[in-house]
ChimeraX commands (.cxc) that place a marker at each C-alpha (Angstrom):
marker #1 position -69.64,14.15,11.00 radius 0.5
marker #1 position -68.59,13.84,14.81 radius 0.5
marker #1 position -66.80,16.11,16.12 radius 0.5
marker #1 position -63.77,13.98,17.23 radius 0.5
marker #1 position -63.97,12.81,13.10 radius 0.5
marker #1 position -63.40,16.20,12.94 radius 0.5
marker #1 position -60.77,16.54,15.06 radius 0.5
marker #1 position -58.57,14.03,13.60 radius 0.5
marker #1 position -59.05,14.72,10.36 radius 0.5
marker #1 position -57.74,18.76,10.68 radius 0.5
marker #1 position -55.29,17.25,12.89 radius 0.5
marker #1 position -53.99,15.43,10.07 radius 0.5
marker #1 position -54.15,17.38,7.65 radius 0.5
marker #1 position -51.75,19.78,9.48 radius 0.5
marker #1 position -49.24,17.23,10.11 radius 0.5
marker #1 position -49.30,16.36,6.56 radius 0.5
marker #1 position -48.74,19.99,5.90 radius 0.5
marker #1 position -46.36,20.59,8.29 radius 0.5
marker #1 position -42.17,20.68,7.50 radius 0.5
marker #1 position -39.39,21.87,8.68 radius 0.5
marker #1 position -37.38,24.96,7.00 radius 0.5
marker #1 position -35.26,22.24,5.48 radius 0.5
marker #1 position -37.93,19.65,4.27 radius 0.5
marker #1 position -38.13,17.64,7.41 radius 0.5
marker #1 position -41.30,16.87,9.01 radius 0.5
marker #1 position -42.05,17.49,12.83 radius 0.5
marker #1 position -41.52,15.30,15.51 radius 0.5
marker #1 position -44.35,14.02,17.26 radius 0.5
marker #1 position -44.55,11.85,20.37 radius 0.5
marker #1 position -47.42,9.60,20.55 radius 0.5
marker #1 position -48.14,6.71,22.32 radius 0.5
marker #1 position -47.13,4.51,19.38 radius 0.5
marker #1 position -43.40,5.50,19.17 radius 0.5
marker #1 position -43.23,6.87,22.59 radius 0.5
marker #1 position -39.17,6.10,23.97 radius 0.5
marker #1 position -38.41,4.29,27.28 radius 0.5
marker #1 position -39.94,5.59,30.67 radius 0.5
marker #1 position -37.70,6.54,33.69 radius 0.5
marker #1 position -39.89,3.65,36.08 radius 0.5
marker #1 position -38.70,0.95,33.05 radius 0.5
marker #1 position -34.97,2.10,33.23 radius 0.5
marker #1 position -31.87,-0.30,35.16 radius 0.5
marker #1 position -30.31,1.26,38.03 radius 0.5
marker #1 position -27.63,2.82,36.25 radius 0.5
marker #1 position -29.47,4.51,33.77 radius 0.5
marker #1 position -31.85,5.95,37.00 radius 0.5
marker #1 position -28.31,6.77,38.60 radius 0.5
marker #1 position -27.54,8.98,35.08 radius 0.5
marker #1 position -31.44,10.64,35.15 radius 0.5
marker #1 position -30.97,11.42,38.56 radius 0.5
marker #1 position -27.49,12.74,38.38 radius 0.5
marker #1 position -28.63,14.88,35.50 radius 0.5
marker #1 position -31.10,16.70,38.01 radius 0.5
marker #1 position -28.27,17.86,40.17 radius 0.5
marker #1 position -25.21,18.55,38.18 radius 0.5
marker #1 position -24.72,22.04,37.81 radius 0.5
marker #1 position -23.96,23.71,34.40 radius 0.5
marker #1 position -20.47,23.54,33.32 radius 0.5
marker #1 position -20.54,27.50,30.85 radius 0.5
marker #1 position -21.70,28.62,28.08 radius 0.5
marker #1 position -20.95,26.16,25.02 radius 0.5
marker #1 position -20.11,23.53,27.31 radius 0.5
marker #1 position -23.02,20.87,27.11 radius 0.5
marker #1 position -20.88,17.95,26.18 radius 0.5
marker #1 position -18.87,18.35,29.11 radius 0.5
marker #1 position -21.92,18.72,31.58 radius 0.5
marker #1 position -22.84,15.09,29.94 radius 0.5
marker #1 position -19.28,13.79,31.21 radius 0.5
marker #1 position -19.52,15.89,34.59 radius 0.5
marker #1 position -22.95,13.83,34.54 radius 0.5
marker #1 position -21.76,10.31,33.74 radius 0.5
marker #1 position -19.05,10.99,36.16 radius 0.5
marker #1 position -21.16,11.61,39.53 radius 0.5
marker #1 position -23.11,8.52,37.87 radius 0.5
marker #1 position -19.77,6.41,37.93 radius 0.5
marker #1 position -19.87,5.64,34.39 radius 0.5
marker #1 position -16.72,5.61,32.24 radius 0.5
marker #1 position -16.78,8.56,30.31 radius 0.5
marker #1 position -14.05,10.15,27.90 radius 0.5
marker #1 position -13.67,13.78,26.67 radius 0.5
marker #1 position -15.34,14.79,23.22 radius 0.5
marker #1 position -17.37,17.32,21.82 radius 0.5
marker #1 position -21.32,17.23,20.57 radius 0.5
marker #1 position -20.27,17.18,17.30 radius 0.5
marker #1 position -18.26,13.95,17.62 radius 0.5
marker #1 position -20.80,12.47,19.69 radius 0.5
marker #1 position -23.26,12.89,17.52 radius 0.5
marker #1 position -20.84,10.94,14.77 radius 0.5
marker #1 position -19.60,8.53,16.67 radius 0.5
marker #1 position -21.98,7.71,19.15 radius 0.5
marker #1 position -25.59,8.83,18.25 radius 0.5
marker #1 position -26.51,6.29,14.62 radius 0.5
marker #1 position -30.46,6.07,16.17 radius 0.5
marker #1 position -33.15,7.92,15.14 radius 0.5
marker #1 position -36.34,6.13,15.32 radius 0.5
marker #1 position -38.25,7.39,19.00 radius 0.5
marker #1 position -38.92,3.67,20.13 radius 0.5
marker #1 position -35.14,3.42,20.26 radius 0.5
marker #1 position -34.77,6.25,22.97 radius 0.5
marker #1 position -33.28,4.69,26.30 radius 0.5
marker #1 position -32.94,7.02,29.74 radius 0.5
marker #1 position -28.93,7.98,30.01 radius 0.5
marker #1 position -28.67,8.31,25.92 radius 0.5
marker #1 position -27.02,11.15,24.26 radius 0.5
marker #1 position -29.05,13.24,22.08 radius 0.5
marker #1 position -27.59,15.34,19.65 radius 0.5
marker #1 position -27.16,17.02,16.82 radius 0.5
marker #1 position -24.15,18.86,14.50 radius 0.5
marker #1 position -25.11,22.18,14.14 radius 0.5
marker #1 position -28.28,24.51,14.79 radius 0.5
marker #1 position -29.15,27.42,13.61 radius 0.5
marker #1 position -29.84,29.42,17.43 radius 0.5
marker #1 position -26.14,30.65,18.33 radius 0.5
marker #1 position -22.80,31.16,16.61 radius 0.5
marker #1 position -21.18,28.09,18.61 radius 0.5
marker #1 position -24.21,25.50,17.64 radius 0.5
marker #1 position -23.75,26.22,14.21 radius 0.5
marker #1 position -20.09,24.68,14.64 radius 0.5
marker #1 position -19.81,22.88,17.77 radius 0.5
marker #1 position -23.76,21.27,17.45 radius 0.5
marker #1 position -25.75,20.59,20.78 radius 0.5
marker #1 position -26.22,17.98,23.07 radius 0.5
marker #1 position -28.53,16.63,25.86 radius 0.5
marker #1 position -29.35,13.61,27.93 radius 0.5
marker #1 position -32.90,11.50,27.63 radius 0.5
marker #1 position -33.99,11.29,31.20 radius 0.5
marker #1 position -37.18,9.59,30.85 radius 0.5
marker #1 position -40.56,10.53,30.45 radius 0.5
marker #1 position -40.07,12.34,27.12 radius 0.5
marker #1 position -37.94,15.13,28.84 radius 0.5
marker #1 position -34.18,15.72,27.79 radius 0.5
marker #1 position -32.25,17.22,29.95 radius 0.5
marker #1 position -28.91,19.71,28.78 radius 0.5
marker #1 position -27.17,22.56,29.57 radius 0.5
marker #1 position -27.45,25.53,27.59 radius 0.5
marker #1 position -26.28,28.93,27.97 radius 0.5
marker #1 position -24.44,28.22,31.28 radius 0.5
marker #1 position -27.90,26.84,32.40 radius 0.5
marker #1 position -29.17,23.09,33.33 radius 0.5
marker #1 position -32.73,22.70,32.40 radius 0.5
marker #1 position -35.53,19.86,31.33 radius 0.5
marker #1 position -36.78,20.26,28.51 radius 0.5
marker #1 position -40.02,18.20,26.50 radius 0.5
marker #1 position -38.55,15.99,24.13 radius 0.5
marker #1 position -40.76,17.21,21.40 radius 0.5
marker #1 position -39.55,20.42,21.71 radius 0.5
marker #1 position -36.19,19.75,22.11 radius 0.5
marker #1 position -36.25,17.57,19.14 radius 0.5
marker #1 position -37.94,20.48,16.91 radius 0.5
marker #1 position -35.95,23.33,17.86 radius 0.5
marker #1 position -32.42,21.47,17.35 radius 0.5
marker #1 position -33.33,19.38,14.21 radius 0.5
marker #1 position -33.56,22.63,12.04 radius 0.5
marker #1 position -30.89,22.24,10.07 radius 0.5
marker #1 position -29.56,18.47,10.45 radius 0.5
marker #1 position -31.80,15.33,12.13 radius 0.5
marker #1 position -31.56,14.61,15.79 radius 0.5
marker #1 position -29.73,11.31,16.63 radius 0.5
marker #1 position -29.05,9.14,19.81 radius 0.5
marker #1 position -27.06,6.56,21.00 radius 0.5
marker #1 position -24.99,5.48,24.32 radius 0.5
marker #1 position -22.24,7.28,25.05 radius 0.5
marker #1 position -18.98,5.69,24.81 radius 0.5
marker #1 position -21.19,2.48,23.17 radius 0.5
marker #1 position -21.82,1.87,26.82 radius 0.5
marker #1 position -25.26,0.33,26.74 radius 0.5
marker #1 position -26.70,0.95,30.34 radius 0.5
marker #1 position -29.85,-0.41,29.92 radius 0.5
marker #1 position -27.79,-4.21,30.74 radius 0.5
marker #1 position -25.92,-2.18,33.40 radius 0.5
marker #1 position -26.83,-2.44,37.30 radius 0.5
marker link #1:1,2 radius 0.2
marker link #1:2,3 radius 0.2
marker link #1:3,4 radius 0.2
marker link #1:4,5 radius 0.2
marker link #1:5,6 radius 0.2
marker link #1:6,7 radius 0.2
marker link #1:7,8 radius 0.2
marker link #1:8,9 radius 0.2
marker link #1:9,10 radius 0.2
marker link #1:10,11 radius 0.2
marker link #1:11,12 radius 0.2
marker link #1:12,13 radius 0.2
marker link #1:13,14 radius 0.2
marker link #1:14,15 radius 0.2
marker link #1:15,16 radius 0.2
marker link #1:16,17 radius 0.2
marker link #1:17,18 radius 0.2
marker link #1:18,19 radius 0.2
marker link #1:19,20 radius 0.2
marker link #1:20,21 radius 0.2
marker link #1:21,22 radius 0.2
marker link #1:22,23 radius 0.2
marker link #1:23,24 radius 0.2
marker link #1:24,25 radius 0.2
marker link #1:25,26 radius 0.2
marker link #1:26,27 radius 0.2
marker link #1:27,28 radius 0.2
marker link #1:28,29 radius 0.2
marker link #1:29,30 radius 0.2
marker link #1:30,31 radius 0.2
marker link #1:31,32 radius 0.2
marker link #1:32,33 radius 0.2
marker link #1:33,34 radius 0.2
marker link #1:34,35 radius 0.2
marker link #1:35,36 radius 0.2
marker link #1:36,37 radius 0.2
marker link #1:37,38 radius 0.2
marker link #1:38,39 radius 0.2
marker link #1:39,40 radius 0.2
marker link #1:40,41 radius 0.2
marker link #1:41,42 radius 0.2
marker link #1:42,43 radius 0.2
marker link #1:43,44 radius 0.2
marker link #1:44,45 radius 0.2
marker link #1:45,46 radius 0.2
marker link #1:46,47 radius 0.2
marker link #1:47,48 radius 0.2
marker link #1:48,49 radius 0.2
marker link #1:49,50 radius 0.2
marker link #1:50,51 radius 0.2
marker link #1:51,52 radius 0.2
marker link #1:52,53 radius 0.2
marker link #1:53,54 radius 0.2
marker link #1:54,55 radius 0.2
marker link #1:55,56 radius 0.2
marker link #1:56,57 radius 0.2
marker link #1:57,58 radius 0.2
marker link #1:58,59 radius 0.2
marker link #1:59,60 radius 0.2
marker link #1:60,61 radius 0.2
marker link #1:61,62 radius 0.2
marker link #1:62,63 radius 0.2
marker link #1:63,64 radius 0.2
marker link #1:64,65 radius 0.2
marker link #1:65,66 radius 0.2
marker link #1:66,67 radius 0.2
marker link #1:67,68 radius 0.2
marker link #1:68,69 radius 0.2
marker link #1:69,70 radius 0.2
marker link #1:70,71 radius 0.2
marker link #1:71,72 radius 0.2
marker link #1:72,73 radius 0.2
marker link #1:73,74 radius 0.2
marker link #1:74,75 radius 0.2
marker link #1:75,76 radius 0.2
marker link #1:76,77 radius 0.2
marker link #1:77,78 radius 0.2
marker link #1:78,79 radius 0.2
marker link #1:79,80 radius 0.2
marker link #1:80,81 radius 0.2
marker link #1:81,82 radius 0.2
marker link #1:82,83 radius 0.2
marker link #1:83,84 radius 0.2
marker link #1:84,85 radius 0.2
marker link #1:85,86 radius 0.2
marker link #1:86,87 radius 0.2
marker link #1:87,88 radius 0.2
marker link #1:88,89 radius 0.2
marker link #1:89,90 radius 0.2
marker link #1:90,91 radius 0.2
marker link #1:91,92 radius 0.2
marker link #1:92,93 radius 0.2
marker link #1:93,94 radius 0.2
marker link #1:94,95 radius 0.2
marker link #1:95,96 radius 0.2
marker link #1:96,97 radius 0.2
marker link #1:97,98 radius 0.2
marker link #1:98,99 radius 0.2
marker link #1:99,100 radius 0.2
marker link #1:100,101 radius 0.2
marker link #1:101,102 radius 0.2
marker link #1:102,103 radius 0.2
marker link #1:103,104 radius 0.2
marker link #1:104,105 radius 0.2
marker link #1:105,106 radius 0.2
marker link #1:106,107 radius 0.2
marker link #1:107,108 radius 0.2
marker link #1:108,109 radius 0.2
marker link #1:109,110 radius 0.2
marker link #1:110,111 radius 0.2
marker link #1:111,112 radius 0.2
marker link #1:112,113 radius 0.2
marker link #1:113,114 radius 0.2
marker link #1:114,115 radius 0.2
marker link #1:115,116 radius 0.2
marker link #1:116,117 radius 0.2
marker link #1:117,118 radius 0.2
marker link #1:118,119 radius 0.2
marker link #1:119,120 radius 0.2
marker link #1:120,121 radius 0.2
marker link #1:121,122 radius 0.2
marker link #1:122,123 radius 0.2
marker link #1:123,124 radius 0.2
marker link #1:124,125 radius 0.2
marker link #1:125,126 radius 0.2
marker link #1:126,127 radius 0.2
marker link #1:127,128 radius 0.2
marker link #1:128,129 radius 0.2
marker link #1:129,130 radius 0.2
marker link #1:130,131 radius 0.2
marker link #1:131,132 radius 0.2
marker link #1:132,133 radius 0.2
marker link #1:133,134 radius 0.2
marker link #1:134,135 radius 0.2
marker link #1:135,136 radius 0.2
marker link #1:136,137 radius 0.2
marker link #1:137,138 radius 0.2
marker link #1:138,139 radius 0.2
marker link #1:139,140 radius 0.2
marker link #1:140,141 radius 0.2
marker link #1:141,142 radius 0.2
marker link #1:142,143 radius 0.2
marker link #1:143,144 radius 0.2
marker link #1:144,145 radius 0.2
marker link #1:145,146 radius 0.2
marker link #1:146,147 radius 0.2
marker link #1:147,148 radius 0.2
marker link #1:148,149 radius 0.2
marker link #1:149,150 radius 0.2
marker link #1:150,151 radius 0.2
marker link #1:151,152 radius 0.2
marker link #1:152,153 radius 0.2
marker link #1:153,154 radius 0.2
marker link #1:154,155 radius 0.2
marker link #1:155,156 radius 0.2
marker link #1:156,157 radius 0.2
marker link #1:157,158 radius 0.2
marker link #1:158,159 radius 0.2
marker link #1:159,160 radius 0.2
marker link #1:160,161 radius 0.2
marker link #1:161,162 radius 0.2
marker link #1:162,163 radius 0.2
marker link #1:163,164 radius 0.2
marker link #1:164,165 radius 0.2
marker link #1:165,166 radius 0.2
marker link #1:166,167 radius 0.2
marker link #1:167,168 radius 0.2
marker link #1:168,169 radius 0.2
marker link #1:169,170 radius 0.2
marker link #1:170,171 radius 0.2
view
């Protein structure tokens, strides 16, 4: 056997092996289900990615309202409302293809602070497989891979367009 035969094989027999602690499996991002890149994004989603970059953090347990400080320097409509309630209201996608620069990504609860487990998290897809967020009084941009694993713990990551504002048709 080759040693890329090899390769592949061990590769998957550890992500047939691998779960999370509550029975979901990993997420991986491959070329196959890889979401939308920042260079294929409409103005107004480059306008959110870019915005994203330069709005400072709004506190500690405050990463929905960085998102609306966001969409606001964007000049997108944006309303108040928490990551839990984006996450039910806004967020019903969950297949990686679906990803668009300027979506929401969020979850209900995680298992890494006191206020996730309540209030959930929240970040922005800014192209490029990166999420942006704020988190612990901090803006940072984080591998969507990662991002995906550490939050989706307990409950599955979701996206969707804030406010159903699809910005992809937006200039």
């Amino acid at each position: 056997m080759d040693a890329e035969r090899i390769r592949r094989i061990n590769q998957a027999a550890i992500e047939a092996s691998a779960t999370w602690t509550y029975g979901r499996r990993p997420y991986h991002v491959s070329a196959e289900n890889r979401p939308q890149r920042l260079c294929d994004a409409s103005p107004a989603q480059r306008r959110v990615a870019y915005w994203a970059a330069r709005t400072t953090a709004s506190g500690v347990n405050l990463c929905a309202q960085w998102i609306e400080r966001v969409y606001a320097a964007a000049g997108v409509w944006y309303c108040t409302v928490d990551a839990e309630k984006i996450y039910e209201w806004y967020c019903p996608l969950t297949e990686l293809p679906d990803l668009k620069v300027g979506m929401a990504v969020a979850v209900p609860s995680h298992p890494h602070s006191m206020s996730g487990r309540v209030l959930g998290h929240v970040g922005l897809y800014v192209g490029d497989d990166l999420i942006a967020d704020c988190m612990g009084a901090k803006v940072r941009h984080a591998p969507l891979e990662a991002w995906l694993n550490v939050y989706g713990t307990m409950s599955e990551p979701r996206w969707g367009w804030l406010f159903s504002v699809d910005l992809s048709t937006c200039s």
